[in-house]
N, C-alpha and C positions, 0 to 999 in steps of 0.2 A: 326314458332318456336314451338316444342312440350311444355309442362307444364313444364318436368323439369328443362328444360334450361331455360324458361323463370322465375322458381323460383330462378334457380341461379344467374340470372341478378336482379333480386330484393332483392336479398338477398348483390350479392355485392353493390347497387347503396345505400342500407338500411346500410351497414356497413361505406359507406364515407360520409351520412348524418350526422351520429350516431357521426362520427368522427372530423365533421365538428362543429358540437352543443357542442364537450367537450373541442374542442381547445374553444370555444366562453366562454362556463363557468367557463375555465380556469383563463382566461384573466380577465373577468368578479370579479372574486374571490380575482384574483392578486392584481388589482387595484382599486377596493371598499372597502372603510371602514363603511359601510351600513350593511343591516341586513345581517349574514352569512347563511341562508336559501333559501328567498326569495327575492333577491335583485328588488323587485317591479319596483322601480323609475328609474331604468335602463335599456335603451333602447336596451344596447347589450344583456342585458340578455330575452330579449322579443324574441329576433333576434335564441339563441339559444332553447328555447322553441318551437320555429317555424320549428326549424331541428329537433331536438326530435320528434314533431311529424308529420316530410315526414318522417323521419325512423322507425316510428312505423308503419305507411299506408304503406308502403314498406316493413316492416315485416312480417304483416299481409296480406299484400297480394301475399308475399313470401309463407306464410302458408298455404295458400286456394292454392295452385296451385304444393306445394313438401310437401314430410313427414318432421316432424318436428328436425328426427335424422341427414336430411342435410340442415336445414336451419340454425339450430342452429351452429352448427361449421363455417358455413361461417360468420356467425357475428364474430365467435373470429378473425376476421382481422381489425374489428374495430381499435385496437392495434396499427397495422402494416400499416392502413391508417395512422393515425392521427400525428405519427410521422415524416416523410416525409412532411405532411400538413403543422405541426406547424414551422417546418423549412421554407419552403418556402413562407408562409403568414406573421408569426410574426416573424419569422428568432430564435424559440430557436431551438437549434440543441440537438440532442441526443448522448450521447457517446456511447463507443463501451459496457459498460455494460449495459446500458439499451438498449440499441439493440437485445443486448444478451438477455435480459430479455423477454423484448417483444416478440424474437421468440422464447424463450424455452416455453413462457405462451399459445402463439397462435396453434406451434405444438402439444405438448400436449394435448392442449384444442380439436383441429381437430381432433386429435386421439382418445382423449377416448368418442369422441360423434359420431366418423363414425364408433365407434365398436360398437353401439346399434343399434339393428334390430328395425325396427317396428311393428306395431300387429293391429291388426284391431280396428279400433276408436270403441269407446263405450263413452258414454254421461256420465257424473259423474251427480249422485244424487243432490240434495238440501244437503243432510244431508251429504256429503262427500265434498263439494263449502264449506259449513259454518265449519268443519271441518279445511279443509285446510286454509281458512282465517284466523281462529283462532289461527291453530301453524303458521303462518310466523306473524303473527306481532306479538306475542308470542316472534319471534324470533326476528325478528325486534325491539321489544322493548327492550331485551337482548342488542344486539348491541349496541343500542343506548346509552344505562346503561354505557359499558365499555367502549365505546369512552369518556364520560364525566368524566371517573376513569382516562384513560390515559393521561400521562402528556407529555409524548413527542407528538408533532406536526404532524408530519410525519404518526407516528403508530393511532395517534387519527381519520387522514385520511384515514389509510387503511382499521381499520375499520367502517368510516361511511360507505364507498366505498361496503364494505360486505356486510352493513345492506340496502342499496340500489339494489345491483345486487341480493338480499332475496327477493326484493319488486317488482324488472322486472323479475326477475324468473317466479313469481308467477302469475305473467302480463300475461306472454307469456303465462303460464298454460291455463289460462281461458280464453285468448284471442281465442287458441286454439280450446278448449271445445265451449264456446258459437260461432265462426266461424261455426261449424260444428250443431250446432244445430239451428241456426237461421235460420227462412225462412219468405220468401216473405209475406205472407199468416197472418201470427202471428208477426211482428216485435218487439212488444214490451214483448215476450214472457218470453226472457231471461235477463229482465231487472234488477232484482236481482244481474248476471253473469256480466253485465255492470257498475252496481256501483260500486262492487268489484275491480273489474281489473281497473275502474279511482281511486279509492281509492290508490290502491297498487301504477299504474302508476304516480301520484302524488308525492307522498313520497319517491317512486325510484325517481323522480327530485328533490325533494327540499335536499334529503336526498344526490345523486352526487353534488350537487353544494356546500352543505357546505363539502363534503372532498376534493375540490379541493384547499380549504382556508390554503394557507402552506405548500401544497406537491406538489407543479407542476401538471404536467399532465399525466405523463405517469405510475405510480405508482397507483393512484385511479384508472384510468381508464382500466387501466390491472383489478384490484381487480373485479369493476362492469362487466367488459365482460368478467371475467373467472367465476367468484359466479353466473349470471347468466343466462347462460345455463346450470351449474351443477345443478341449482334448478331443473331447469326444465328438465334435462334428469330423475332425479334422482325421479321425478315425474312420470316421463313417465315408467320408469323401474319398480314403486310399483304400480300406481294406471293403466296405460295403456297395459299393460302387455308387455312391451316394454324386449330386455332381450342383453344383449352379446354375440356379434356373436364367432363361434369357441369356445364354449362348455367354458372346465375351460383355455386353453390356451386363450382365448378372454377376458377371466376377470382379468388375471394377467397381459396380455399386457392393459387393461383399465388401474389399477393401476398404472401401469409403466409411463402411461401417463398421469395418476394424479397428480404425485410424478415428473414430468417432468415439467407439468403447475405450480404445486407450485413452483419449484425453480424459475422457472420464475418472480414469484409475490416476492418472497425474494429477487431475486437478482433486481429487481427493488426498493421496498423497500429500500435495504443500499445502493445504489446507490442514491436516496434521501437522507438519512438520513446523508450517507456520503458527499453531494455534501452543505447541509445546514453548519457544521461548518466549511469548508472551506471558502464557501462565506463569512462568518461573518468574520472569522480572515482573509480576503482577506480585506473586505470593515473596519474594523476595524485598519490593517494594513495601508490601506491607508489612514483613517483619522487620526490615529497617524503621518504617515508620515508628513500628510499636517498640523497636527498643531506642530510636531517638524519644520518643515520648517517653518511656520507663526512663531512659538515662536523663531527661526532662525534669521530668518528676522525682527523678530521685537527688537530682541535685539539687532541685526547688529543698526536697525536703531536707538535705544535708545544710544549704544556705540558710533555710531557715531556723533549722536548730542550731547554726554555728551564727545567726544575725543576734541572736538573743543573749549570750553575754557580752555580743558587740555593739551596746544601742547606740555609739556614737559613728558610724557607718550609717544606718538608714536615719537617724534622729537628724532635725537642723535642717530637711531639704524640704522645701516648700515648694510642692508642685505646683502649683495656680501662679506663683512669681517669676519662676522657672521659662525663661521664653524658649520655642521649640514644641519641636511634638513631644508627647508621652511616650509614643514606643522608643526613641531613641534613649529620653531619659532613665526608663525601665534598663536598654540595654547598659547603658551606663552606670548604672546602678547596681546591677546584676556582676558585672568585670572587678569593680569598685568593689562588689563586699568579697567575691573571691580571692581579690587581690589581701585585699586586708585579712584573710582568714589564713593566706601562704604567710 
């Protein structure tokens, strides 16, 4: 198998792990009412931590074997696994707009990442690492800010989900970087580049697990595998000298493809947003139903242990002579012995 096939096979085996760990911290999210970060004392969430990282060793060793401009787009099927997955494991299904979602996010994503060329690796500075660490959790702390501003549920998810895929972005950046400069000889050379990138890698986990709290799965999870690889292409195009293929028609089909991946992330969004007050006035509907029926039935059965030492209320009424419908006479009947029981 030459390198780059065999990075394509790591890159998709890296994208059904990836996919595998967000249906788990899904679930995980759904049904704990534990800490929304860190859910420790949970076993399933140990289980997803454990996929996360074969998907990172699977990334990374996607990385060390293809350029970073096709490993990156195959992760955005992460998406396009996981729904299929979560149907068939936990049985939720996806409708046809987050379908729609999901592929307008994935193509898109594919597109404006196989429109960047590569360029010859070069090593980024100490002073350009400390640099870059500084604006994303910079930006990451932004995020975080306006997720605790926002009060809808949904949107509070999508963007933790951003300020997460800020934090793998920047993972993949230096995972990159120190891959390429680490060797046999010095291992602990780049140990600086190592803290970083677990630091970042961290907080992209704790940071996905609390946006799944309240928005399902496929809505965060789109946001974290489209935010990204835009970090890191977007990296690769200022600091790696990375650029868009086909001069200026390659940059306005990039955009086109940006503007494609978003709709994606929006039409998944109210697709959430829209699927949460339905649910409520669905399950709200039916506990009205079921306590108009209990209050039903419990009046049936108070009427009719209070008709019984009243036999002259239902006694004397001759339905079949009685002109009209039945149900009217029921309700009348029904008014009629409550009235006589006040």
């Amino acid at each position: 198998m030459s390198p780059l096939m065999l990075s394509v096979a790591l890159a998709l085996a890296s994208a059904v792990a990836y996919a595998a760990a967000a249906i788990v911290q899904e679930r995980v999210a759904a049904s704990a009412a534990g800490p929304r970060y860190a859910p420790l004392r949970s076993p399933a969430w140990w289980v997803s931590v454990l996929l996360n990282g074969i998907g990172a060793t699977l990334h990374v060793a996607a990385l060390a074997y293809g350029p970073l401009s096709l490993v990156q787009p195959l992760g955005a099927l992460t998406i396009v696994f996981a729904l299929p997955m979560a149907a068939l494991f936990v049985g939720r299904r996806a409708g046809r707009r987050a379908w729609r979602g999901a592929l307008m996010a994935t193509v898109g994503l594919a597109g404006l990442l196989s429109l960047t060329t590569g360029a010859e690796a070069r090593s980024l500075s100490d002073g350009e690492r400390w640099l870059l660490a500084g604006a994303t959790f910079a930006a990451v702390a932004v995020l975080f800010t306006a997720a605790r501003v926002v009060g809808r549920s949904v949107l509070r998810s999508v963007v933790l989900a951003a300020a997460a895929g800020v934090a793998f972005g920047m993972a993949s950046v230096l995972t990159k970087s120190v891959a390429e400069e680490w060797t046999s000889t010095a291992p602990l050379a780049e140990w600086t580049g190592l803290v970083v990138l677990s630091a970042f890698a961290v907080t992209g986990l704790l940071l996905s697990q609390a946006s799944y709290r309240g928005a399902g799965l496929a809505a965060p999870l789109a946001t974290v595998t489209v935010v990204n690889p835009v970090v890191a292409a977007a990296v690769g195009v200022t600091l790696f000298g990375e650029s868009f293929r086909y001069g200026a028609a390659g940059t306005v089909a990039a955009l086109i493809c940006g503007a494609v991946a978003a709709g994606g992330l929006v039409q998944l969004t109210l697709d959430r947003m829209a699927a949460t007050p339905e649910s409520l006035s669905v399950s709200s509907g039916s506990s009205s139903a079921s306590s108009a029926s209990s209050a039903s039935s419990s009046d049936s059965t108070i009427a009719s242990d209070g008709d019984s030492p009243r036999p002259e209320i239902g006694q004397g009424v001759d339905v079949g002579a009685v002109p009209g419908t039945r149900p009217n006479l029921e309700v009348e009947v029904r008014s009629r012995a409550v009235a006589g029981r006040s």
